[in-house]
Each structure stands twice: as structure tokens, then as C-alpha cells.
C-alpha positions in Angstrom: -1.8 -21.4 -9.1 -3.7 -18.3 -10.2 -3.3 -14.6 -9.0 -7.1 -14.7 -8.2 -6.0 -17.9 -5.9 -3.6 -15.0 -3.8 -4.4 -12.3 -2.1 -4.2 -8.7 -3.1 -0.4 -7.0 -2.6 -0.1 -3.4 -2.0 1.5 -1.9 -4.8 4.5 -0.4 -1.9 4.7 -3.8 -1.1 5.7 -5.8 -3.8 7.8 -2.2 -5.2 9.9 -2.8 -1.9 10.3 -6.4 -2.2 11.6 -6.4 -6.0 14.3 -2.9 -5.1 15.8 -5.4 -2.1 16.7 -8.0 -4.8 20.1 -7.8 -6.0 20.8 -7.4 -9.5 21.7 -11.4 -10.2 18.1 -12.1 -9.1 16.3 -9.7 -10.4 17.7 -10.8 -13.8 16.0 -14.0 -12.5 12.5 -12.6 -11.2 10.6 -13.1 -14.3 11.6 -16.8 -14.5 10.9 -17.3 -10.6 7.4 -15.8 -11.2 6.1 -18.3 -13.9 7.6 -21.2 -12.0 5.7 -20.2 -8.7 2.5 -20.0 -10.8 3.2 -24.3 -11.3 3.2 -24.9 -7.7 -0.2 -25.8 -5.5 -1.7 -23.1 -3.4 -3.6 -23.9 -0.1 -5.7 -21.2 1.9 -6.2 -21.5 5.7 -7.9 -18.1 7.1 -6.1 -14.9 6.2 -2.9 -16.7 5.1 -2.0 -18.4 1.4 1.0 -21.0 1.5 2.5 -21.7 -1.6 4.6 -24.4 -1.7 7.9 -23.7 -3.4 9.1 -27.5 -3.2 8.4 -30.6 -1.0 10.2 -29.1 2.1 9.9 -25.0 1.4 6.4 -23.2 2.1 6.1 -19.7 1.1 3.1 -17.7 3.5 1.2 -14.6 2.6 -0.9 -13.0 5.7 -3.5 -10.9 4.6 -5.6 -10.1 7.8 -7.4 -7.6 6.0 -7.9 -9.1 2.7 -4.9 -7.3 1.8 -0.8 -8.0 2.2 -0.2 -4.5 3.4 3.4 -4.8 4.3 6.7 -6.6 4.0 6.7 -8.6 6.7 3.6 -10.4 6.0 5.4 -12.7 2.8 7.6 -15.2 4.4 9.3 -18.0 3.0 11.1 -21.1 4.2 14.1 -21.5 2.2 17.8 -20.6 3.4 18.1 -17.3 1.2 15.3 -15.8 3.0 14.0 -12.9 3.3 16.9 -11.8 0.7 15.1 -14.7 -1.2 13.2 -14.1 -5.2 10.4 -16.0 -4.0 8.6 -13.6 -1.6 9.4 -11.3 -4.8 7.8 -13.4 -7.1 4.8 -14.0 -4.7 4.0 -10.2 -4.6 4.3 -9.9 -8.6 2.1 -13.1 -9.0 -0.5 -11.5 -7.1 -3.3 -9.2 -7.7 -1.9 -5.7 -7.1 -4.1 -4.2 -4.3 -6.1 -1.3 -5.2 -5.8 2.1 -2.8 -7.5 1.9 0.2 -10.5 4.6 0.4 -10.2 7.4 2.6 -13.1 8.3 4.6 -14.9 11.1 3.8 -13.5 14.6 5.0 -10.4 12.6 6.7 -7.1 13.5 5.6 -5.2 11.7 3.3 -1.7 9.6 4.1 0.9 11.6 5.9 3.7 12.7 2.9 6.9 12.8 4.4 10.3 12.4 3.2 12.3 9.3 3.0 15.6 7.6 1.8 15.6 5.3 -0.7 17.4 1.9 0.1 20.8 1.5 -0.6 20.7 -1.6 -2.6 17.7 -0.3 -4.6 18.4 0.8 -8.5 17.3 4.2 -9.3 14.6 4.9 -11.1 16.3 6.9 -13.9 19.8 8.0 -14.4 19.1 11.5 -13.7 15.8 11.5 -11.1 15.6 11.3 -7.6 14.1 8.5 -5.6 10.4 8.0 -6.5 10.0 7.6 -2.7 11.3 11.1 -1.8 7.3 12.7 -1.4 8.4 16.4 -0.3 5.2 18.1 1.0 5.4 21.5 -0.2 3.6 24.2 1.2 4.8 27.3 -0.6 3.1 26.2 -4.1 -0.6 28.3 -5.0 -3.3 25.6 -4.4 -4.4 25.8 -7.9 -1.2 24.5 -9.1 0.7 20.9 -8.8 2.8 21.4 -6.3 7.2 20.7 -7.3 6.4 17.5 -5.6 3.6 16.5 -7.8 4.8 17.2 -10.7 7.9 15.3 -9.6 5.5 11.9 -8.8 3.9 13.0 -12.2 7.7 12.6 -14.3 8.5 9.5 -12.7 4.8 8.1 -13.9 5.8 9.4 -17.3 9.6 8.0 -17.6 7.7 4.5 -16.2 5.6 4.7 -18.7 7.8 5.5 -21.8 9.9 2.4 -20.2 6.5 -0.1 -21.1 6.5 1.2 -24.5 10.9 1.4 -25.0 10.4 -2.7 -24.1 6.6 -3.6 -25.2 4.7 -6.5 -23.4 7.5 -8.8 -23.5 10.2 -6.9 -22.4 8.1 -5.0 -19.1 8.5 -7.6 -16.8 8.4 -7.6 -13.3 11.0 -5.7 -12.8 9.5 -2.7 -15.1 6.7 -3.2 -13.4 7.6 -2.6 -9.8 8.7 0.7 -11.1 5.5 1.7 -12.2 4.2 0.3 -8.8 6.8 2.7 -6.5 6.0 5.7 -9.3 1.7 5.0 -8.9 2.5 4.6 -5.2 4.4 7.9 -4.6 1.7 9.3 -6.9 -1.2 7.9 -4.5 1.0 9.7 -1.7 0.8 12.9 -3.6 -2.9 13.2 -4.0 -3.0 12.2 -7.3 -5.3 9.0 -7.6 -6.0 9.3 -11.1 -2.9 9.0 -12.2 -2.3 6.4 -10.0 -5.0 4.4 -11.0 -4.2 4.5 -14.7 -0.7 2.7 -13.8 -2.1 0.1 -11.8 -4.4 -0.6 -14.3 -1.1 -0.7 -16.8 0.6 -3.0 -14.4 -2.7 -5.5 -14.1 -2.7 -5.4 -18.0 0.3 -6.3 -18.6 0.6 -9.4 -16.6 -2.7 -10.3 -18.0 -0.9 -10.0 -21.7 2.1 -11.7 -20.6 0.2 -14.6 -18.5 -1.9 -15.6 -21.8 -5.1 -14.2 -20.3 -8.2 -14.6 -22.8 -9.8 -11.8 -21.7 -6.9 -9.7 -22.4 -7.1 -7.0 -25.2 -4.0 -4.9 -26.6 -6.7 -1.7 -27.3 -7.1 -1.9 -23.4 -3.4 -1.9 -22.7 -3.5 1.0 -25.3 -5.5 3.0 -23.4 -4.3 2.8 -19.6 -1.1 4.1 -21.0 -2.6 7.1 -23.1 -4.5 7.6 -20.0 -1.3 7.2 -17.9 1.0 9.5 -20.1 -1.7 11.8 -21.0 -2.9 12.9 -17.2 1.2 12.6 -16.1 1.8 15.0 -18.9 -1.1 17.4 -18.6 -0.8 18.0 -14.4 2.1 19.8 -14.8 0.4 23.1 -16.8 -3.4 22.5 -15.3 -5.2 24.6 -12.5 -8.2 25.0 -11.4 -10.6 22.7 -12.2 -8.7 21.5 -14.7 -6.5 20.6 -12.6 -8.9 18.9 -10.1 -10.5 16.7 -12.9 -6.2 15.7 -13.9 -6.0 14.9 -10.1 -8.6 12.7 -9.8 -10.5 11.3 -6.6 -9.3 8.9 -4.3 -12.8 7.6 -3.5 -16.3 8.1 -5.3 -17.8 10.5 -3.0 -21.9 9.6 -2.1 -23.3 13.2 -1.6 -26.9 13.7 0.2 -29.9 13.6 -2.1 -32.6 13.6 0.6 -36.2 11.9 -0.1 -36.3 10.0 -3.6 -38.8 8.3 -5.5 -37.2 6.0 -7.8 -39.1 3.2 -10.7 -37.4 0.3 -11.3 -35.7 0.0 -14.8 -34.1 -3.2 -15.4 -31.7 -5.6 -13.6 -28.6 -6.7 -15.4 -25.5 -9.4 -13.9 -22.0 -7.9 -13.7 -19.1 -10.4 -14.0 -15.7 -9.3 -14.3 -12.8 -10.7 -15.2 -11.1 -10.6 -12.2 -13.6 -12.8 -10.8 -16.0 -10.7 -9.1 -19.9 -11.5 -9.9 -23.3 -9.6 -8.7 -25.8 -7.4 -10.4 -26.7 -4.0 -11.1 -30.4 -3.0 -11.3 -31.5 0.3 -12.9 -33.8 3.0 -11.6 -35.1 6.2 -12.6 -36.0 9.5 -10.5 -39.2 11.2 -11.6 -36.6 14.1 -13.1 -35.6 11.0 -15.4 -32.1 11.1 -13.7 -30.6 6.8 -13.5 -29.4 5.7 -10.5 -28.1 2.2 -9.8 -28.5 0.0 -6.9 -25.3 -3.1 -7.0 -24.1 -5.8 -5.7 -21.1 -7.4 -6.3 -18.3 -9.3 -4.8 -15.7 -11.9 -5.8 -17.6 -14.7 -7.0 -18.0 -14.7 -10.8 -21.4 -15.8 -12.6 -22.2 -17.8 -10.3 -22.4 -15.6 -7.8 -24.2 -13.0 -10.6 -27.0 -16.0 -10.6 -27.4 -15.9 -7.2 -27.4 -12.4 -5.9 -30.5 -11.8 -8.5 -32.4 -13.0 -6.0 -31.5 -11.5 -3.0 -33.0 -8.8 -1.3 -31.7 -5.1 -2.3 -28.9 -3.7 0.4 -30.9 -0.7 0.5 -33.0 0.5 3.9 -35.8 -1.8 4.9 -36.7 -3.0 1.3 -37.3 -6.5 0.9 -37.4 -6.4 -2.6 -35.0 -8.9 -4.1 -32.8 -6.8 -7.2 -35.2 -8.4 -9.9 -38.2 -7.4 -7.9 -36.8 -3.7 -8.1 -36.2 -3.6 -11.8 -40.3 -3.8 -11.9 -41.5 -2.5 -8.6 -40.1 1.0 -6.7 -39.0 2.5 -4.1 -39.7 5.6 -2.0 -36.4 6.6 -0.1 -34.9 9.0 2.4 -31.6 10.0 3.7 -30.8 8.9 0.3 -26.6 9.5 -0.9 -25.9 9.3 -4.8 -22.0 8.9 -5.9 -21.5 11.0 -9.3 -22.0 8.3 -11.3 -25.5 7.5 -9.8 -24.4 4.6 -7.3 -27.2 4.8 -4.3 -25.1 4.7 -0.9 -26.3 2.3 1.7 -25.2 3.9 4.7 -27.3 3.4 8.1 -28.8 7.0 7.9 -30.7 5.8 4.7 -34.1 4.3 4.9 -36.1 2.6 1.8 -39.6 1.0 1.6 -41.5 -0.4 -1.2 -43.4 1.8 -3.6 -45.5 1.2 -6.8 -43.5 1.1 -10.1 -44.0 2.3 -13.5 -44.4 0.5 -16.9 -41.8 1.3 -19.5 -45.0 3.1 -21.7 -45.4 5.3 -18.2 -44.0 8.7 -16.8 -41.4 8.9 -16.3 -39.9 5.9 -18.0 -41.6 6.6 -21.1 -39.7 10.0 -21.9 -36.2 7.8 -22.1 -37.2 6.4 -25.2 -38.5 10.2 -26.4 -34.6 11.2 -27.4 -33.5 10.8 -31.0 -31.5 7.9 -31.2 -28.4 10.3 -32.2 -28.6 12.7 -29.3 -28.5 9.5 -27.3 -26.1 7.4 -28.5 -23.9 11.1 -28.9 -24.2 11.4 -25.0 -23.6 7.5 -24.2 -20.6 8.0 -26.8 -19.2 10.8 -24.1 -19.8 8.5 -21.2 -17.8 5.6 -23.0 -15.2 7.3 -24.5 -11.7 5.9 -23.6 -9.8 8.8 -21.6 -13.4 10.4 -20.3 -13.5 12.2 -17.2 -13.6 9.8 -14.6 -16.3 11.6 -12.6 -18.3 13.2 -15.5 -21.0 11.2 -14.6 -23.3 10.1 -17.7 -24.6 6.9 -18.9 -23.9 4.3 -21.5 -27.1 3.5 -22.2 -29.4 3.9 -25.3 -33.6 3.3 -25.5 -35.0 3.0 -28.7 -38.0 1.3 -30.1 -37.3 -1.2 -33.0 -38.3 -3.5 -35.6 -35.9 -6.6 -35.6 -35.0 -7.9 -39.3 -33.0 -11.3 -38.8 -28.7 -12.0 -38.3 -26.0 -10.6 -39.7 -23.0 -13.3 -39.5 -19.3 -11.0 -38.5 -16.5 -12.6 -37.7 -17.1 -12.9 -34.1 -20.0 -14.2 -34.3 -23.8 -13.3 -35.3 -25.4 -11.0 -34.3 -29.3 -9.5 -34.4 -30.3 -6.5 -36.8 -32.7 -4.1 -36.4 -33.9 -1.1 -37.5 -34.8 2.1 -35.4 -36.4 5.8 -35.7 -34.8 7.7 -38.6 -33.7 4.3 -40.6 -30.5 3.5 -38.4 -30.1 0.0 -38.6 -28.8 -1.1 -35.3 -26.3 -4.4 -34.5 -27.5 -6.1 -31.4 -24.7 -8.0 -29.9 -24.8 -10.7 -26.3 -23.6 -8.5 -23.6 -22.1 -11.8 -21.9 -21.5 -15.2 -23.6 -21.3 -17.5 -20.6 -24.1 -20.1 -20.9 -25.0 -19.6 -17.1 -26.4 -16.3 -18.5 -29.5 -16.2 -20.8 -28.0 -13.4 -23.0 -27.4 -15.7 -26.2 -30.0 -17.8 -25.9 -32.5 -15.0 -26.0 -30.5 -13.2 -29.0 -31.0 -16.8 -30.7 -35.2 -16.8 -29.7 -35.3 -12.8 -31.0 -33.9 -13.2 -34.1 -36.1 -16.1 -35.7 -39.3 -13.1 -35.3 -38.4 -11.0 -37.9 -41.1 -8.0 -37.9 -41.3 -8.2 -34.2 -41.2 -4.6 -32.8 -40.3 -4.1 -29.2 -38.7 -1.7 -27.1 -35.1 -2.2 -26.0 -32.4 -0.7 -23.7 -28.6 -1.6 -24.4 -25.3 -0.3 -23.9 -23.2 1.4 -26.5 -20.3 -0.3 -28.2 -18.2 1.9 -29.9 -18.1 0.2 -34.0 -17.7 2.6 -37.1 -22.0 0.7 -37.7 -24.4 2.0 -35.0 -24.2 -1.3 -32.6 -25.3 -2.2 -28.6 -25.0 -4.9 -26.1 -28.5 -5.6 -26.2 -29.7 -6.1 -22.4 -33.4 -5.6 -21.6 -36.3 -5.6 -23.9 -40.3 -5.3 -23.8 -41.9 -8.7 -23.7 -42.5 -9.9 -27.4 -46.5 -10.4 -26.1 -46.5 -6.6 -24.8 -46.9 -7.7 -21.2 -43.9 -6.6 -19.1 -40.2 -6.7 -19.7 -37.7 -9.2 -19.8 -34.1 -8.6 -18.0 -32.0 -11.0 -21.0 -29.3 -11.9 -19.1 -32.1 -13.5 -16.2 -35.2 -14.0 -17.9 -35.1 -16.7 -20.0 -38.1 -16.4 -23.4 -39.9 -19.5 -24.8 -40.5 -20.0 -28.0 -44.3 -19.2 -27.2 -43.6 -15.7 -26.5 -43.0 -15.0 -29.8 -45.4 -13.4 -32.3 -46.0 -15.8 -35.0 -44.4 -14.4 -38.3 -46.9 -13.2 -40.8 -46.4 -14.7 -44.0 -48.1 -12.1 -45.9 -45.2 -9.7 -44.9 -42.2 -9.6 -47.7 -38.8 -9.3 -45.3 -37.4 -6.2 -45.9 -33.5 -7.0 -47.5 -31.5 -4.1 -47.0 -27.6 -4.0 -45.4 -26.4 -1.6 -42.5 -24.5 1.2 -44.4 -20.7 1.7 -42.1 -20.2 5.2 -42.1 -16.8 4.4 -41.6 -16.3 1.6 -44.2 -13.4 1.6 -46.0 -11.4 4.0 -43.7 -7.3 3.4 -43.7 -7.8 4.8 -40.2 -6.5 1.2 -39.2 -3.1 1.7 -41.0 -2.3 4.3 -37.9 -3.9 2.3 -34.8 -1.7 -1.4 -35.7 1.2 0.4 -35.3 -0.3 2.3 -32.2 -1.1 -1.6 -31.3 2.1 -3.1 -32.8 5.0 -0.3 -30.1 3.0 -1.6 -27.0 3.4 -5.4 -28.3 6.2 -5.1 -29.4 8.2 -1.7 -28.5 10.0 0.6 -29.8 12.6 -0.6 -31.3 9.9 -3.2 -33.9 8.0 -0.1 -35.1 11.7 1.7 -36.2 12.2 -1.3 -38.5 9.5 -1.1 -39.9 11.2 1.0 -43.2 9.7 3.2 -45.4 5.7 3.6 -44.5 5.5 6.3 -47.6 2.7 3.7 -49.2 0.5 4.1 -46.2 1.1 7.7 -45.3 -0.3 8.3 -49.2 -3.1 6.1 -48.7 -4.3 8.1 -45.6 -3.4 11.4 -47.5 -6.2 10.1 -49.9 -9.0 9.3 -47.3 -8.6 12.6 -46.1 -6.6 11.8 -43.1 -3.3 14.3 -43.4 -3.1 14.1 -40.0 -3.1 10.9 -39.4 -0.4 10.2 -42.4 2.1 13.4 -40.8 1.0 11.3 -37.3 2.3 8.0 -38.6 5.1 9.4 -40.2 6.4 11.0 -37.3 5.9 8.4 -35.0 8.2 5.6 -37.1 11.1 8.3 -37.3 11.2 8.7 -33.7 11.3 4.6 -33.4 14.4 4.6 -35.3 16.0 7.7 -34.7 19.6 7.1 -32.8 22.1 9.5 -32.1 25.7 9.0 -31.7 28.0 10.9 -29.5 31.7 12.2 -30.7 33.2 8.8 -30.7 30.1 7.2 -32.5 28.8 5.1 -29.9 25.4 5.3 -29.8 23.5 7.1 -27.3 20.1 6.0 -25.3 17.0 6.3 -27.0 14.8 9.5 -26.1 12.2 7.6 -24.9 10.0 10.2 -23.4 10.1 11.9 -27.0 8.9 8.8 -28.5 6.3 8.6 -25.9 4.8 11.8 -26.7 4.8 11.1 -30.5 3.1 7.8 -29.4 0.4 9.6 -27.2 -0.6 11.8 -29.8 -1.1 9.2 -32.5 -3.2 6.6 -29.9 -4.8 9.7 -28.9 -5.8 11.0 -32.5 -7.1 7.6 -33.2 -8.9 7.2 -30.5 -10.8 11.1 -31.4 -11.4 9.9 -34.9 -13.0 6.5 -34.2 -15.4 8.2 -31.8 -16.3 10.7 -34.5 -17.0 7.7 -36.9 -19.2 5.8 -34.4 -21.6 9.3 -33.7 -21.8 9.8 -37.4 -23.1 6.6 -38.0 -25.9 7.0 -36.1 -27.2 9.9 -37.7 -29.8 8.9 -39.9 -29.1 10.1 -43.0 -25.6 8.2 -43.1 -26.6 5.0 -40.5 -28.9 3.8 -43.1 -32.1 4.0 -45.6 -35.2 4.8 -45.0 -37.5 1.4 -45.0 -40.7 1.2 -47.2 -43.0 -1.5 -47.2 
């Protein structure tokens, strides 16, 4: 069994389920939820039986798509429903995300209730998570007591993850972070909310062996998560409405547009969702996307290419868009450029425009730094969710061959001002033509084209390479679709000496790393490895060198909090002050973080990203 073979759970739900357990099998909850993942799964409808043994079925009814309640995870054995296997059925599953409230409805009605009797407390010295107070009497560009109060228990679950690291937040740690991004969701405050379910969905990704997973990604959710729990409590304004978040991605009216198809790329996920997104451009130059995607993975991606746009009366299919246009009305554009396709909007097919055209052409006008500067805002981890932006870079280059890393190889190429530019495969799977074209493009050294890709964040100027000019000059070619032949390349002029210079890492050489593996190492490992760690004095000189006092007083800091321990009178020791060493934490992910982002911008600027080519 795999979570993406179960339904979604509420996050309320599978909270409730693991506070009903008593403390002898919650001590066992971690164990029941590996050994339910063995078992065979069968799907009939809206319900997933699991079967626990020969004679024991366990049921979860999602009518919606979604277990939304208790109620709806049964099981057969004698224990039940004071059982640990509905328990472990709710942590073995997705967590649901928040259902979207409908524009200009209110949200969920707050009101107060008691917390279970058998339930452990969240912390020694909070209240119930549960208890969502509505208060009225606050000024309405402040939290309100009872935000701030969903915003502490985000904060205390939190420092918990890093006290224990990946091993030791299991599913018990994790229904607390579920109840706390629950009451949170309750509260209005959906960014915060967000960034723990994204924590929780990490974390069993880390402990489940998941390939895709990535510690700098587990990283981030929490410095998202402790950063906007810590900040709501002294924001207002709009400060305060950007810490708060949106439940939903609002689609405001844009009236009558005339969009030109850009590009079509697939989107496959890891949680096993698959479609496309294809690219257009309003004669301001503004991008807007049109997508399509669903649970399916690449196969789905493949598929949906070719499928008419969900967009008015258009019976363009999305690959047909990325070259053609559109002329729409009634149109609705979410912040981030997503076209609504609500019944009030209406679509028909218009001419496009060639990449050399207006007003494609002026993307590729920008100085590669001022772009990849803004795409660098757009990517950056703990941006503004609804700042809006885009992550994509157009520049015109000359490719020069492979450079083997040790991922992989990928193709170099040099752009306006001397940058030489790392294009990388935006997406490996062989169902995709992304490699092989990487392959076909870098045996035609001297070929210049004009590309689009998005922005990887590397100390060297680098981009997922995903749409290019055709090699002949005739049209464009979506890579992860179009497949090139060997034909469409130029033939390689033998007269022409290959130019032999290396890309020049603005950042090479930067002990920057010293600080971000121990960043890394507390939330693999928790606190307590990092305070054994003894003296770091060697590294903390080493950064002092580089430059980096900061970063050394940083590092230094954050190792004495891992192992300070107080005693009381009698010399017992005393808990750890974990939301101190949190905040020493934040401040050294969030420092790195900063830096690395200042690195990557200054690599593109030309007169460090490179040297100017001669022939």
C-alpha cells in the first residue's frame, strides 16, 4: 500500500483520531502505520478497504474525494473504534488540503469547544489548540488574542519537529501540527496553515524513504512555518494581510483579452498528479497560463497535450495554443496569472505571433540580469505567496557543448554580456522528451537559438531549459513534447575553432555550506545531535575569513543553544527551551537562505558570470 492508493484525510480528522488513542497505543502508532502500509488495498467507489489480516477489513468512505470526518474510518477488529488502526489509516494517508471557500462567502464558523478528556495537551502550559475564541474586541488591523494563540501553538509544534528531527516526529508529533494547522485554518490564517501541512507531508515523505524527498524542502516549510507563526503576532496592515495569507487564489475580472500563445510545458508532480501548463502573453507583455492537471502522473501529462483547452469555445488543443491565440472575454486572472474557466467566460481562436513578433519579441529585450533578478524574487524560498511574478528567463544563446556535474551533464551556453548559462532537463522521465533533446542540442556546438527556461537557484547562472526556437529557424519546439531529429540540426562548421572557456561560480569556494549542514543536520537529526557536535571554533574562523561574520556569530550561537541545559536547585535537569532554539534556528536557515539568493543574482551579472567570448 501507498498513501497515493488512500484517499485524502482531513487534517481534524486524523488530529482527532490519534488524541482518542490512549497513551500505550500511541507509543505503538508509528509501528501500526508501517505495518498497515504491507497490507493490500482494494478500491470499490468512494470507499478503500485495507485489509488488516485474513478476517479484519479496515474501510475509508470518501464520498467527496475526501475522509471529512471520524465516522467515515471503520475497522473490523474487536478493539474498534478505540482501535490504532483507523489511527494509522488517517496518518498513512495523504493529509487533505483546506477546502476553498467561495468567493465573498464567509469562512468556517469559529466557536469554542472542549478538548477531549483522554486527549494529551498540547503543551504543559497552553490551552487546547481546539479552543478557537472569536474575538471581536481586537482593531481589525491586528491578530486578534485568538490568532495569535493558533499562531503559538504552530510555533511550539514546530520547535517539537526540530527538539526530535525526522526520526523522532512521528505520528504522533505530527497530529499536533495537524490540530495546531487546523485551529489555524479556523482562525483565518491559511498561510500558516499551509506551511504545516506542507511540514507534516514532508516529513512522512522523509521518514517513508520517498526519492523525491529533499531535506532543503523540509528546511523551508519550517522556516516558513516558524517565520509567519512568529511574525503575525507584531504585523498589521498589509503586512499583516500578506502573514495571513489566502484561503483560496482569488480569479479577479480582466474583461476582453487578446492573448499569443508562448509555449506548452507538462507538469507532473510528485504526488501523482499529471497535465500541462501552456504559456500566453497579453499584448502589455503580461503571462498568463492556461492548465490542466489532475491525478494521473506523466502519463496523464502525455495525454492532456492534446486535448482541447478548458477555456470558452476554443477548440484548440494546449499544444495548438502555445502557437496559435486567442481573443477572450469575461476573462478572470488569479494573481499569479492562472485564466479562470468559469461559465461567464467566452474564448475563440485568434492569430498568434512568432517569438521574433510583438509582443513576444520584447521578452527576450531584458538584460539577462534584470531577468533572472525578478525570476530570483518569484523563486525565492519564503516569497510572498501571492506576489505574483514569474520564474521564467528568455535569452538568446550560442550553445558550446556539456559540462559533466555530479548529477549528471548538462548543456552550456553562452548569453548577452558573456554569462555562460547551465541548461539542465526540467524532468527526467523517459516518457518526456526533455533529455533526449538536451542530448540532440548539445552535439551542435555554435548553434544559436532562442530559449525560455525556468530559474534554478545555483551560485553559476543555471535553467531548466524548456522551450527553444527550432535549430532550422522555423517555429518553436515545446522540449518536453516535441521530439528534434538529428536533421534539424545545423551541420557544424569545421572551419569554426570551439571556443574553450569554463563558467566562472561567483560563489565558488564559499564556506557558506559550513552554516546550511548544520541548518540541514537539526531537522535530520534534532536538537540534541547538533549540541554534540563540540567545539565549531575551526569553522566559525573559516567563515570569519570569507567574509561571513555573521554567519560564524550565526553558527556559533545556534550549537550553544543545542547544548545548553539548565539544572534546577536539586540538579536535575530542566526541559530544553525549545522555542529559543527554534528562533536561533530560523535565523541561521533564514540567513542562508538570503545569502544563497544574493550569490545566484550576482552570478548573472556579466562582469562576474563570465568572460567576454572573442572569436
Amino acid at each position: 500500500m501507498t498513501a497515493a492508493q488512500l484517499p485524502p484525510v482531513a487534517p481534524e480528522v486524523t488530529a482527532t483520531l490519534v488524541e482518542d488513542l490512549s497513551p500505550r497505543l500511541r507509543k505503538r502508532l508509528d509501528a501500526a502505520v508501517t505495518k498497515l502500509g504491507a497490507r493490500p488495498v482494494h478500491r470499490d467507489g468512494d470507499t478503500v478497504t485495507i485489509a488488516v489480516d485474513d478476517e479484519t477489513d479496515l474501510r475509508l468512505h470518501a464520498p467527496d474525494g475526501v475522509v471529512a470526518n471520524a465516522d467515515a474510518i471503520t475497522c473490523g477488529c474487536l478493539l474498534s473504534p478505540a482501535c490504532v488502526h483507523r489511527a494509522a489509516a488517517a496518518c498513512a494517508a495523504p493529509a487533505a488540503d483546506p477546502p476553498v471557500e467561495a468567493a465573498g462567502q464567509p469562512g468556517p464558523a469559529v466557536t469554542e469547544s472542549a478538548p477531549h478528556p483522554d486527549r494529551a495537551p498540547h503543551s504543559d502550559n497552553a490551552p487546547h489548540p481546539d479552543i478557537t475564541r472569536t474575538d471581536t474586541d481586537a482593531p481589525p488591523d491586528v491578530a486578534t488574542p485568538a490568532q495569535c494563540a493558533a499562531a503559538d501553538a504552530l510555533r511550539s509544534a514546530a520547535a517539537a519537529v526540530l527538539e526530535a528531527g525526522v526520526d523522532g516526529a512521528g505520528a504522533v508529533a505530527q497530529a499536533v501540527l495537524l490540530r495546531a494547522a487546523h485551529t489555524a485554518r479556523l482562525q483565518h490564517l491559511p498561510r500558516a496553515a499551509g506551511a504545516a501541512l506542507s511540514v507534516v507531508t514532508l516529513l512522512r515523505a522523509a521518514r517513508a524513504g520517498d526519492p523525491s524527498y529533499r531535506t532543503a524542502d523540509l528546511v523551508t516549510a519550517l522556516a516558513e512555518l516558524l517565520g509567519t507563526a512568529h511574525r503575525l503576532g507584531g504585523a498589521s496592515g498589509e503586512e499583516l494581510d500578506a502573514v495571513k495569507g489566502r484561503a483560496r487564489r482569488p480569479y479577479s475580472p480582466d474583461g476582453s483579452l487578446r492573448l499569443y500563445g508562448l509555449f506548452t510545458e507538462p507538469v507532473v508532480t510528485a504526488s501523482g498528479h499529471g497535465g500541462v501548463r501552456t504559456w500566453v502573453v497579453g499584448p502589455d507583455g503580461r503571462l498568463c497560463t492556461v492548465g490542466d492537471v489532475a491525478p494521473g502522473g506523466v502519463g496523464r501529462a502525455v495525454g492532456v497535450a492534446d486535448r482541447a483547452v478548458r477555456l470558452g469555445e476554443s477548440a484548440l488543443t494546449h499544444r495548438e495554443l502555445g502557437r496559435a491565440g486567442l481573443a477572450v472575454s469575461g476573462a478572470t486572472v488569479s494573481p499569479d496569472g492562472r485564466l479562470g474557466a468559469g461559465k461567464g467566460v467566452k474564448a475563440v481562436t485568434a492569430r498568434g505571433a512568432a517569438w521574433t513578433e510583438p509582443p513576444l519579441a520584447a521578452l527576450w529585450e531584458t538584460p539577462p540580469f534584470q531577468q533572472a533578478t525578478r525570476a530570483l524574487r518569484s523563486v525565492s524560498r519564503y516569497a510572498d505567496p501571492d506576489g505574483g511574478g514569474s520564474d521564467l528567463l528568455f535569452l538568446d544563446v550560442e550553445l558550446h557543448g556539456t559540462v559533466r556535474e555530479p548529477g549528471g551533464t548538462c548543456l552550456l551556453a553562452w548569453c548577452d554580456g558573456g554569462v555562460a548559462v547551465r541548461l539542465t532537463v526540467a524532468d527526467d522521465d523517459p516518457a518526456l522528451a526533455h533529455r533526449d533533446n538536451l542530448m540532440l542540442l548539445a552535439s551542435a556546438p555554435g548553434a544559436r537559438l532562442r530559449i525560455i527556461g525556468r530559474l534554478v537557484p545555483a551560485l553559476h547562472p543555471r535553467l531548466a531549459l524548456l522551450a527553444c526556437s527550432h535549430p532550422t529557424g522555423e517555429g518553436t519546439i515545446d522540449l518536453g513534447f516535441d521530439r528534434l531529429r538529428r536533421a534539424d540540426l545545423p551541420v557544424p562548421d569545421a572551419r569554426v575553432e570551439p571556443v574553450r572557456h569554463e563558467p566562472v561560480d561567483s560563489g565558488a569556494g564559499s564556506p557558506l555550506h559550513l552554516l546550511e549542514r548544520r541548518v540541514e543536520q537539526t531537522v535530520t537529526a534534532g536538537r540534541a545531535a547538533l549540541g554534540l557536535l563540540g567545539d565549531v571554533s575551526a569553522e566559525t574562523r573559516r567563515l570569519r575569513r570569507a567574509g561571513l561574520p555573521t554567519a560564524a556569530g550565526l553558527l556559533a550561537v545556534l550549537r550553544a543553544s543545542a547544548a545548553r541545559r539548565e539544572r534546577d536547585p536539586f540538579g536535575r535537569l530542566l526541559p530544553a527551551d525549545t522555542d529559543g532554539f527554534a528562533t536561533h534556528w530560523l535565523s541561521a536557515a533564514r540567513y542562508t537562505s538570503a545569502v544563497s539568493e544574493s550569490l545566484c543574482a550576482a552570478a548573472w551579472e556579466p562582469a562576474r558570470g563570465g568572460t567576454t567570448r572573442s572569436r
